[in-house]
N, C-alpha and C positions, 0 to 999 in steps of 0.2 A: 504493500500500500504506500500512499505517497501521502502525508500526514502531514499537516501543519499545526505548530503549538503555538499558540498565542496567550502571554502572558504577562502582566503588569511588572512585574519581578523577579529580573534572572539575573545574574551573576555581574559586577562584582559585588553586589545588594545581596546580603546576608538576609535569609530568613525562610520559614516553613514553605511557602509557596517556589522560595527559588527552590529549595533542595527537591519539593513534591517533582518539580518539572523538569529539572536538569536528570533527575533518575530517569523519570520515564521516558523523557530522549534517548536519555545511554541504552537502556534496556531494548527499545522499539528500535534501533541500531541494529543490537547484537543480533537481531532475529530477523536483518537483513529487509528492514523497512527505509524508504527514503524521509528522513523527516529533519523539517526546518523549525527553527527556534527562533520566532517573531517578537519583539522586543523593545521595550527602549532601550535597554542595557543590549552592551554588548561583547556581553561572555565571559569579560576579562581574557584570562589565560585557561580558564575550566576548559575551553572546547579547541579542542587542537583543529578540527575542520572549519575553518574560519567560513566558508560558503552555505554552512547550516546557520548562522545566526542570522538571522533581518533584522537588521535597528531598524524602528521607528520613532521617530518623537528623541525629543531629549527630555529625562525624569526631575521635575523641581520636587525641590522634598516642602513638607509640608508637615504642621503637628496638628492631627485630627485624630481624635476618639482613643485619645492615650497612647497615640503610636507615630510614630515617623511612618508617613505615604509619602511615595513618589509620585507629583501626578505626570502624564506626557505631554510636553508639549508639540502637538503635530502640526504642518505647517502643510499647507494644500491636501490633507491627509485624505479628503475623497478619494481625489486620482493617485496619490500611491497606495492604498490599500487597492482599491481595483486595479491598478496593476498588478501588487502582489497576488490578486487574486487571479486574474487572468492569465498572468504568465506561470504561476507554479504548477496548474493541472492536477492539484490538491486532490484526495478520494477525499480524505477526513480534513476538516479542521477543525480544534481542540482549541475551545477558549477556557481558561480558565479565572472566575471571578468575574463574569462576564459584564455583572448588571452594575460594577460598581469601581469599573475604572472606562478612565476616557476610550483608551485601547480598545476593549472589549466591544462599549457602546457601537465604538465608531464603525466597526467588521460587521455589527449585528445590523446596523441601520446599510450599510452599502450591498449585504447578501438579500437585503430587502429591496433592493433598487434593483440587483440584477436581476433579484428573479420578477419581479413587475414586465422589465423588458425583455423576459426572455431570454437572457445569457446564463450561461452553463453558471451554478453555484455547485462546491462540495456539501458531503452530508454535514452537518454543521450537529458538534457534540457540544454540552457546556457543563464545566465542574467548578462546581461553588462550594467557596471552603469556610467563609464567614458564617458568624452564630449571630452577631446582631450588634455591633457595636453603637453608641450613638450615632456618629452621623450613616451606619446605613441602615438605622432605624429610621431616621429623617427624612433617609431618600424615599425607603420603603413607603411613608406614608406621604409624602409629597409626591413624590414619582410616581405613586402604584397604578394610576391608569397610563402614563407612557410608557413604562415599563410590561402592561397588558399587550402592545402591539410586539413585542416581543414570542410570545406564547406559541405561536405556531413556528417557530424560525427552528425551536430546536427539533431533531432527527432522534435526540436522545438527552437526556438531563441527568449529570452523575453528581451526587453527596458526598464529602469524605465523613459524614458522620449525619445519625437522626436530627442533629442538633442544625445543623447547617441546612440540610433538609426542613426541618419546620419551621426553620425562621424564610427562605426562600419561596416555598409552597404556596402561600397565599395571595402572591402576584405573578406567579407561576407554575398553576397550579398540575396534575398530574400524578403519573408516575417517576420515579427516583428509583435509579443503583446506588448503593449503598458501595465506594470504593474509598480505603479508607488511605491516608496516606502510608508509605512505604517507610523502608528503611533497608542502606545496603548492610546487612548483616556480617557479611564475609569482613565489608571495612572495619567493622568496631568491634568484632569479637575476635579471639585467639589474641597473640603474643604482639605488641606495637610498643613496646617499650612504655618508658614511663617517662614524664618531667625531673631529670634529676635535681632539679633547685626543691622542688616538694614531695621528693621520697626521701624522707627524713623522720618517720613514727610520727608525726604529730596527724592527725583527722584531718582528713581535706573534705570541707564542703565545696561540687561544685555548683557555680550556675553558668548556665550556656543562653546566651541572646541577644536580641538588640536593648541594649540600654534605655529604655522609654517608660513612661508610667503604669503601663497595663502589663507589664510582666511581675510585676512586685518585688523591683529590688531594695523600695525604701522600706518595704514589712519587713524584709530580710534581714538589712542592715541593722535594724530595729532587734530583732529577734535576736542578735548575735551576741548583743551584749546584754541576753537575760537568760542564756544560755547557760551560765558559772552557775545559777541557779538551782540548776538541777545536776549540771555534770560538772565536774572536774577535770577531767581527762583535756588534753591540751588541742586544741581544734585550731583551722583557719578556713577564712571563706575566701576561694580563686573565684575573680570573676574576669570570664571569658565572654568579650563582646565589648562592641563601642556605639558612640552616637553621638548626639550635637550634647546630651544633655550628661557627658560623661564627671565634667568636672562637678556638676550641684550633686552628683551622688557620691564624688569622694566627699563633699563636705558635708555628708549625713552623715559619716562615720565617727562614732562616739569615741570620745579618746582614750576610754580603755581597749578601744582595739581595733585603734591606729596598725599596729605590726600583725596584726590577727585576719589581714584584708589584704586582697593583692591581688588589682587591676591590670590584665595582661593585655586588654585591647582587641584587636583582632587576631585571629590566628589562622594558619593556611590550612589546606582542606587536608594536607598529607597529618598536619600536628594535632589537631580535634582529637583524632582516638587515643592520642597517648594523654591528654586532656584527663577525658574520661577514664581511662585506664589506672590513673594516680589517684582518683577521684576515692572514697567510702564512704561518699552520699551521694547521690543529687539532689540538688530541690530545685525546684520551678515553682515560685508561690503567685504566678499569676492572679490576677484579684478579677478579670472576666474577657469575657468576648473570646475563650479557647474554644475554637471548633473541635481539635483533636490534640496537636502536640508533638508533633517531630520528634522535639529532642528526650520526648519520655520512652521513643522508642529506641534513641540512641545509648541510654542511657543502660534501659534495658540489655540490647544487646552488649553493651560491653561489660554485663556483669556486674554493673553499678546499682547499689536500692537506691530509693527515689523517698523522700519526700515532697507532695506537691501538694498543690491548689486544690480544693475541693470544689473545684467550678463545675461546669455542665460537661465542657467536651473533655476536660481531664477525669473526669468520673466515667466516661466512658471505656478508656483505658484502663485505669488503675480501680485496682478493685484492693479497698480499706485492708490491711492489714493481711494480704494474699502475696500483692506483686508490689506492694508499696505501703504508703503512709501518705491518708488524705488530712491535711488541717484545714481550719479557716485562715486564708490568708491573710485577711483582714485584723487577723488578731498575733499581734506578734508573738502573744508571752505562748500561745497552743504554738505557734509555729516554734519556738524555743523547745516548749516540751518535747516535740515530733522529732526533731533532729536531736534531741539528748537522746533519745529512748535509743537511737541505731549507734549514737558517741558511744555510749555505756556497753552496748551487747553487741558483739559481733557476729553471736551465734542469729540472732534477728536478722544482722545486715547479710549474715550467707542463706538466712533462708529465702527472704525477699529478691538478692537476688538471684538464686535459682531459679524460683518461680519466674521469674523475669525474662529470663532467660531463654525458658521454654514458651513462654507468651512471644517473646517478639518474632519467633518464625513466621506466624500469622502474616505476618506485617513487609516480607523481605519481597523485593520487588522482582523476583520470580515470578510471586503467588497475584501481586498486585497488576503486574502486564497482561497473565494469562487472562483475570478477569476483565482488562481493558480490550485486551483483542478479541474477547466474546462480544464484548460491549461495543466494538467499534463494527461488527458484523450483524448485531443486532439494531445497531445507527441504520445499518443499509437495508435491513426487512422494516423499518420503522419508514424511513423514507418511500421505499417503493409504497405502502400499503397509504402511507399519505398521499403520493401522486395519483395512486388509484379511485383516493379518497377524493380528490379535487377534482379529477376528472370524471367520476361518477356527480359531483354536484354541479358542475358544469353541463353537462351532459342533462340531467333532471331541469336545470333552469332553460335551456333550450327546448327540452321537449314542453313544460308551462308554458312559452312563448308558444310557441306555435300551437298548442290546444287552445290558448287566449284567444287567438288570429281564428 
């Protein structure tokens, strides 16, 4: 098949969505698929075939609904999306996040103009990964009838979770595939060495993400030093990740644990598992708007327990006191407790993650392609039986005319 991904966020932009899409590129690769990476970013150095990436737009960042977004900024962007569209000879194209980046918009309203006039459009799939943050809660109810002439456009509608599914549902309404995001297994599990500056006996909590409000690194920071409270054992929190708002989160850090904190910024895609590998926590205390959660899968597979957020799409994942430890984010001194309980017992931190361990195969983007390329075959019985369907009402509105006459 000849596939096209289109996506608000790919490389060198850290985050869930980049890593969701840059796998399923690699993977729909491996099994000898043509596929292109549609983008405002462009790939960095991830993608060694520089002719699969299409910049579009250049990304302004922006701080909306607790998170650094890039919007695009596209410039004549009709006629080069219908270029892209015309010249690639597309079977699928894959938007993901469709209804709530300009990108997406902009592909969903020009395969509407082709098909009016009659020019060839591909099966058009769309995977939406947000649960509902403010502004596309906003959008949802301000938008929700422009956002209605969208409804017929998709071939197929995929969820990476119920969560993301029933906040999208009610302006687009339907059926949903339940595809949840991936994780490369093979990368994060087995032997990748460790950080030698923090293999040193002392507990390493880590966190892994972009630096912004809705991940909860100021409950974190909060929680660290109330932490002596219950354990004594000697702990530090690595944080892995950057952003505009890096410096106001060193100065949440309390001063008794100034030397107990270490901000490493960003890190390259080879160094992450040894990251996690030095790690004998994670936490992710996100405080909401998780669809699902990458990094709890990454975590998992490198044999890391987890401490997390007790939100909607991390509750999907993590099941209390099985393959993890759910708190309220929201509350530093429970999130304290949660990370003493695995400080204190190790025999906990190996059970949790075994379990972990064995959960994240689910997840390895083997299992997750296989169901894509059912889904992307099930696009095209979806599609035919629509055109049958158009052409059967077309057909019925002609035969009215003429019984009229």
């Amino acid at each position: 098949m000849n596939i096209a991904i289109v996506s608000p966020y790919f490389y060198p932009w850290y985050g869930g969505i980049t890593e969701h899409v840059y796998h399923q590129y690699m993977e729909l690769k491996k099994r000898g698929h043509t596929v292109r990476m549609i983008s405002p970013f462009d790939g960095g150095n991830i993608v060694k075939d520089k002719k699969d990436v299409v910049k579009i737009g250049n990304p302004v960042p922006l701080i909306v609904n607790g998170s650094v977004v890039k919007i695009p900024i596209l410039g004549r962007r009709k006629k080069v999306i219908d270029n892209v569209l015309s010249e690639g000879g597309f079977d699928i194209i894959h938007l993901h996040q469709p209804l709530f980046c300009l990108l997406g918009i902009s592909f969903l309203n020009q395969i509407i103009h082709r098909s009016k006039n009659g020019l060839p459009v591909p099966k058009v799939v769309g995977t939406f990964h947000a649960c509902g943050g403010g502004v596309e809660r906003f959008l949802i109810n301000r938008l929700g009838l422009y956002f209605r002439k969208f409804r017929n456009v998709f071939d197929l509608k995929i969820a990476v979770s119920l969560a993301s599914r029933d906040f999208v549902s009610p302006v687009l309404p339907g059926s949903y595939e339940i595809v949840p995001n991936g994780v490369d297994v093979e990368r994060f599990s087995g032997s990748h060495g460790k950080i030698a500056q923090f293999d040193d006996g002392v507990c390493n909590i880590l966190f892994v993400g972009r630096l912004e409000p809705r991940k909860g690194l100021t409950s974190l920071l909060r929680a660290l030093s109330l932490i002596k409270k219950y354990s004594s054992k000697k702990h530090r929190l690595i944080v892995v990740g950057n952003g505009i708002l890096t410096n106001f989160y060193k100065q949440k850090i309390s001063p008794d644990c100034l030397e107990r904190v270490c901000f490493v910024g960003d890190v390259s895609f080879e160094e992450l598992p040894k990251y996690y590998n030095t790690a004998h926590i994670f936490c992710s205390p996100a405080t909401d708007r998780e669809s699902f959660g990458i990094v709890l899968i990454e975590a998992m597979a490198s044999g890391t327990p987890i401490v997390a957020a007790n939100n909607e799409g991390y509750s999907r994942v993590i099941r209390n006191d099985q393959n993890g430890v759910l708190v309220d984010p929201e509350n530093p001194d429970a999130l304290a407790r949660g990370l003493a309980r695995l400080i204190d017992s190790r025999t906990q931190r190996e059970k949790l993650a075994k379990q972990g361990s064995f959960d994240c195969k689910e997840y390895c983007w083997s299992n997750i392609v296989d169901r894509l390329e059912r889904n992307y075959s099930l696009a095209c019985t979806n599609s035919c039986e629509k055109n049958n369907s158009s052409a059967n009402e077309l057909f019925a509105n002609l035969r009215r005319k003429i019984a009229f006459r």
